[in-house]
C-alpha positions as CSV (number, residue, x, y, z in Angstrom):
1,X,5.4,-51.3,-107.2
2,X,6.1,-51.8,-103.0
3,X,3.1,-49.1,-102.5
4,X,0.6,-51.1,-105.1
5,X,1.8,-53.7,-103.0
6,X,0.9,-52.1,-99.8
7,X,-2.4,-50.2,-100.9
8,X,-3.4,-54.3,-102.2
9,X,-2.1,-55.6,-98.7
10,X,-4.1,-52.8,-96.7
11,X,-7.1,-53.7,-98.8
12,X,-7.0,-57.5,-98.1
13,X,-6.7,-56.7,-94.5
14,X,-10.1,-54.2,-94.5
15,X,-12.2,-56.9,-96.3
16,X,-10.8,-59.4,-94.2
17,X,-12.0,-57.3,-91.1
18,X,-15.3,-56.9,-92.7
19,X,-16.0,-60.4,-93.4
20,X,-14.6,-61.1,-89.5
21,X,-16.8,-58.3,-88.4
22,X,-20.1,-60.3,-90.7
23,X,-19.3,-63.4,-89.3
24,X,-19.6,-62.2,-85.9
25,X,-22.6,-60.5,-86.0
26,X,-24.8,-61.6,-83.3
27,X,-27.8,-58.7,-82.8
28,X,-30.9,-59.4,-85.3
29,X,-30.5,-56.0,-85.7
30,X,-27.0,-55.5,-87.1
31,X,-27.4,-58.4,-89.9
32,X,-31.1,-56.9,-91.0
33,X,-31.9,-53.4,-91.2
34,X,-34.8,-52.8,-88.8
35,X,-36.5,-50.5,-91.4
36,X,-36.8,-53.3,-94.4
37,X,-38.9,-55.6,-95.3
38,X,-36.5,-58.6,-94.5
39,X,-37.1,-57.7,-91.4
40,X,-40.7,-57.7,-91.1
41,X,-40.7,-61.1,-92.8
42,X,-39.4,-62.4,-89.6
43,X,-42.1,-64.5,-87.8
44,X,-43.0,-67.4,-86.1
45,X,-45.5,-70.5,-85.4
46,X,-45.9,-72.8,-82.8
47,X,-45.8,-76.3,-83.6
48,X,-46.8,-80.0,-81.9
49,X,-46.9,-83.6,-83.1
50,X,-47.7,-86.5,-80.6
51,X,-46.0,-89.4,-80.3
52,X,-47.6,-90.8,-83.3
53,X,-45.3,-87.8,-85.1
54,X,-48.2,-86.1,-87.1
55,X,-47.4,-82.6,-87.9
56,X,-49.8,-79.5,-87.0
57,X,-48.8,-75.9,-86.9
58,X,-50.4,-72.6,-85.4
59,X,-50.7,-69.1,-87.4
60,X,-48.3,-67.0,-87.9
61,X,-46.9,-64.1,-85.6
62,X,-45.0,-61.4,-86.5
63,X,-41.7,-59.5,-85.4
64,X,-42.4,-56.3,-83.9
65,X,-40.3,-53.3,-84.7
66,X,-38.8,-53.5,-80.8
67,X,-37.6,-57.5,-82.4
68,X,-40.3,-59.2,-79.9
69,X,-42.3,-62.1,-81.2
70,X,-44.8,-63.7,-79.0
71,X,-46.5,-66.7,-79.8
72,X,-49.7,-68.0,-78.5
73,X,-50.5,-72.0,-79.8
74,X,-53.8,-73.3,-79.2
75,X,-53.4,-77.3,-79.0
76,X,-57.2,-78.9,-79.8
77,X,-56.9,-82.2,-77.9
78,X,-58.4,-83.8,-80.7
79,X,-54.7,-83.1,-82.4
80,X,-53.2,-85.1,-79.6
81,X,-54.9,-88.2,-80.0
82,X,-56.5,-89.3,-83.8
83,X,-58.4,-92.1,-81.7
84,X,-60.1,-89.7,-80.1
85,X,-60.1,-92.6,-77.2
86,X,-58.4,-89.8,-74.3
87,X,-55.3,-91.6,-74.8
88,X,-53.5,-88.1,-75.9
89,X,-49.3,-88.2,-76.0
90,X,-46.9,-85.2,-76.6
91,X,-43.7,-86.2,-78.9
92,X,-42.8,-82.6,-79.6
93,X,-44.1,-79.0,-79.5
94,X,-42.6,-75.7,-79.2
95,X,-42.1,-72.8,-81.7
96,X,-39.9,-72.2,-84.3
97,X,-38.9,-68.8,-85.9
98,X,-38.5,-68.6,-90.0
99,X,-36.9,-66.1,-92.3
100,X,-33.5,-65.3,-90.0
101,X,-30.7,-64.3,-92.1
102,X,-28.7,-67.6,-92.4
103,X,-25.6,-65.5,-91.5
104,X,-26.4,-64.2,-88.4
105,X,-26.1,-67.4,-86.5
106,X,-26.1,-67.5,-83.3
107,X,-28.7,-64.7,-82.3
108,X,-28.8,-62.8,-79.2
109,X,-32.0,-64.1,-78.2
110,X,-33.8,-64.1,-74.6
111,X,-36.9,-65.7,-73.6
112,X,-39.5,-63.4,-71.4
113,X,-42.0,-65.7,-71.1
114,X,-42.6,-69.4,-71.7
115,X,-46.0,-70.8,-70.1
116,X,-47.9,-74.1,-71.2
117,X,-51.2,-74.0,-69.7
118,X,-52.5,-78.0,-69.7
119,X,-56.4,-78.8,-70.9
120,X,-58.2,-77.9,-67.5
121,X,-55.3,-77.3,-65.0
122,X,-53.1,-74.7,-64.0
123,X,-50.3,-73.0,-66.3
124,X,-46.7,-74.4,-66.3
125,X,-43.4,-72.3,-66.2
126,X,-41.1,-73.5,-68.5
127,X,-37.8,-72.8,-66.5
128,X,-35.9,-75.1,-69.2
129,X,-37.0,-72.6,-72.2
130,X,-36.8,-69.5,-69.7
131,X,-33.2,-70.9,-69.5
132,X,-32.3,-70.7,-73.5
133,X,-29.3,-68.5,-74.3
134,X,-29.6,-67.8,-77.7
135,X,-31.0,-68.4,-80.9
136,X,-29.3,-71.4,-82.5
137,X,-29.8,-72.9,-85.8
138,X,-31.8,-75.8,-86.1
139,X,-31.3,-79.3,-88.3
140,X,-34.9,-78.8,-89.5
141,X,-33.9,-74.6,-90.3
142,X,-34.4,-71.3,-88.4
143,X,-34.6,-71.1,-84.8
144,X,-36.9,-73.9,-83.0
145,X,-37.6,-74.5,-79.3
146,X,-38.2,-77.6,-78.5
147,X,-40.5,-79.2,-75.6
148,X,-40.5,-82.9,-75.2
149,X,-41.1,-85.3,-72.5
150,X,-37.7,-87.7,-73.9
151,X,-34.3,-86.7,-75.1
152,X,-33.7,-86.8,-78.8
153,X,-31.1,-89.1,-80.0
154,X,-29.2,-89.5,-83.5
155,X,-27.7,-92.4,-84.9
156,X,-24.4,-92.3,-83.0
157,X,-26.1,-91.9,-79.5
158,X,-25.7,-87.8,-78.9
159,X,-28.8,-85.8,-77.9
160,X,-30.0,-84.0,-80.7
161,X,-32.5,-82.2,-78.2
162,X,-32.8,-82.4,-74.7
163,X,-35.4,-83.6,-72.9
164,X,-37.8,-80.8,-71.2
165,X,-38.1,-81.7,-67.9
166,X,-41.3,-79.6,-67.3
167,X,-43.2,-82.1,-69.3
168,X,-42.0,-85.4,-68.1
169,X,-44.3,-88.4,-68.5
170,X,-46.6,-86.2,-71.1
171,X,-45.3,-88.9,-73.6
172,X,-47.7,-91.5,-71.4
173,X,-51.1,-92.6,-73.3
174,X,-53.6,-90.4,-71.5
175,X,-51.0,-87.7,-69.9
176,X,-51.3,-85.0,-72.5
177,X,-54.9,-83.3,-73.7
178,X,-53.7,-80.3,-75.1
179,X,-53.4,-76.6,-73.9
180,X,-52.6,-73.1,-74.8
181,X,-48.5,-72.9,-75.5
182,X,-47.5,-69.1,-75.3
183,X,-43.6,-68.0,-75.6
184,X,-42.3,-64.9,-75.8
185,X,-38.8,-63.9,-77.3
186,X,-36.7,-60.8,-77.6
187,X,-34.1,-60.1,-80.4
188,X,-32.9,-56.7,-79.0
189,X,-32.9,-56.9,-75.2
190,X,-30.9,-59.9,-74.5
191,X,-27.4,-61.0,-73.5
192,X,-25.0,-62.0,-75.9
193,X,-25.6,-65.4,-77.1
194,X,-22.9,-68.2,-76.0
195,X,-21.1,-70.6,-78.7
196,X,-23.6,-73.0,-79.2
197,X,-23.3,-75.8,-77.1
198,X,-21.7,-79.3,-78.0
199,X,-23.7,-82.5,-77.9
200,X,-23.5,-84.9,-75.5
201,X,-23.4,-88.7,-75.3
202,X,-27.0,-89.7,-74.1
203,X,-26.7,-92.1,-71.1
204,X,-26.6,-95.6,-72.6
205,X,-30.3,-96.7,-71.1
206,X,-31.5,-93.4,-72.5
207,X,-30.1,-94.8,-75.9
208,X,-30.8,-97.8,-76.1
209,X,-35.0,-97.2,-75.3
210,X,-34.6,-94.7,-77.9
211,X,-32.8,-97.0,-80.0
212,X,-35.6,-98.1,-82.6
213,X,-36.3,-102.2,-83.3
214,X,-36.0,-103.7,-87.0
215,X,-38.9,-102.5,-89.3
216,X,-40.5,-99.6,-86.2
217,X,-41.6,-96.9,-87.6
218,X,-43.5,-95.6,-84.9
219,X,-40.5,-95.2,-82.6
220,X,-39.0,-92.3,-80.7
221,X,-36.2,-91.8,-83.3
222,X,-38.0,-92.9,-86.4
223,X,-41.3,-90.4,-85.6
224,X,-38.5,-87.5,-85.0
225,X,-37.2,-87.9,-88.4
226,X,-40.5,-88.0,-89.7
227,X,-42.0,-85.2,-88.0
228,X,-38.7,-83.6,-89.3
229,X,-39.6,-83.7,-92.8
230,X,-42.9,-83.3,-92.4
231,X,-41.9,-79.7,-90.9
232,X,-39.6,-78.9,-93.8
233,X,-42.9,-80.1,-96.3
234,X,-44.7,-77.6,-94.1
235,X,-42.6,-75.0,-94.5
236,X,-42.0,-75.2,-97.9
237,X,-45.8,-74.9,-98.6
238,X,-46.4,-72.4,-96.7
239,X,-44.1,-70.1,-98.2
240,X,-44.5,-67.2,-95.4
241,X,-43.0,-63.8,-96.4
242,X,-44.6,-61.3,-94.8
243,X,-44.2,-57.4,-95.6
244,X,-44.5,-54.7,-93.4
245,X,-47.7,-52.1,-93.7
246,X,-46.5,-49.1,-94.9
């Protein structure tokens, strides 16, 4: 009876190493085998909405068998302004990545590259996405980087996302005509990701412009949560699964 008792006891403790071991799992390449066609389903697309919140995605790119995606996101500045008057605005753009095992979080991810070249000017470094330790999970599913001009703020005053200070003032009428987005992440070459960091409480002026008046829909917060389940409608009809050519 004591060495059922122990062989049971020793087998608790090995699945309860295993399931430690899962839970752990940081490298893209440890929670999907690099040869399957999970993992060739990975992708991404980049994504923008203006302040007016109206959703528009790019195509989709593909993981390569190194775990590099890069994403190149043509904004038409007729996208950024549906009056077509030159008054252009950027609420949001960025990328986000789709199909990562759920539990996997959070990735080992590093940005190589993160430019946003503006309608007729020079190209931007994005130090803030250059800066990104890892691949978190988003509210609105996979990974997603965000660029915007203001922070995001939920209900109880914490940013959601931080503001991108690269594109200050692009939320101005007129300060945002489009542009080519490009991004470039890594899976496999890349630090260990950090714990993801906690939210902070957004300074109170912060909050209370962002703070959305009785019967607003077209405010900061309001347009977010919009946009947000706009994205998810996106998503769900694009239903991307890509397999890998033998």
């Amino acid at each position: 009876m004591k060495i059922k008792r122990i062989i049971a006891g020793m087998a608790a403790a090995v699945m309860a190493a295993t399931m430690c071991i899962t839970a752990s799992a940081k490298s893209l390449f440890d929670t999907v085998d690099p040869e399957s066609d999970d993992f060739y389903s990975i992708g991404a697309m980049g994504f923008y909405m203006s302040q007016e919140w109206n959703w528009n995605q790019g195509e989709w790119c593909g993981i390569s068998e190194d775990g590099v995606i890069t994403v190149e996101y043509s904004i038409n500045e007729a996208l950024t302004d549906k009056t077509l008057s030159g008054q252009g605005t950027l609420g949001d753009m960025g990328i986000m990545i789709c199909n990562v095992p759920e539990e996997g979080y959070p990735y080992n991810m590093k940005v190589t590259e993160a430019t946003f070249t503006p309608k007729g000017g020079d190209p931007i470094t994005l130090q803030t996405v250059l800066d990104i330790k890892g691949g978190y999970h988003d509210a609105e599913t996979g990974i997603r980087i965000h660029i915007r001009p203001t922070d995001n703020i939920d209900d109880e005053g914490y940013i959601v996302v931080p503001a991108t200070p690269e594109v200050k003032d692009m939320d101005q009428p007129g300060n945002f005509k489009g542009g080519v987005l490009k991004i470039t992440v890594d899976f496999k070459n890349a630090p260990e990701a950090p714990p993801e960091p906690e939210k902070v409480k957004a300074e109170s002026a912060n909050a209370d412009a962002a703070a959305p008046a009785d019967g607003d829909d077209n405010s900061p917060k309001a347009g977010a949560a919009a946009g947000g389940t706009i994205a998810l409608f996106a998503l769900a009809g694009s239903a991307v699964v890509i397999k890998r050519r033998k």
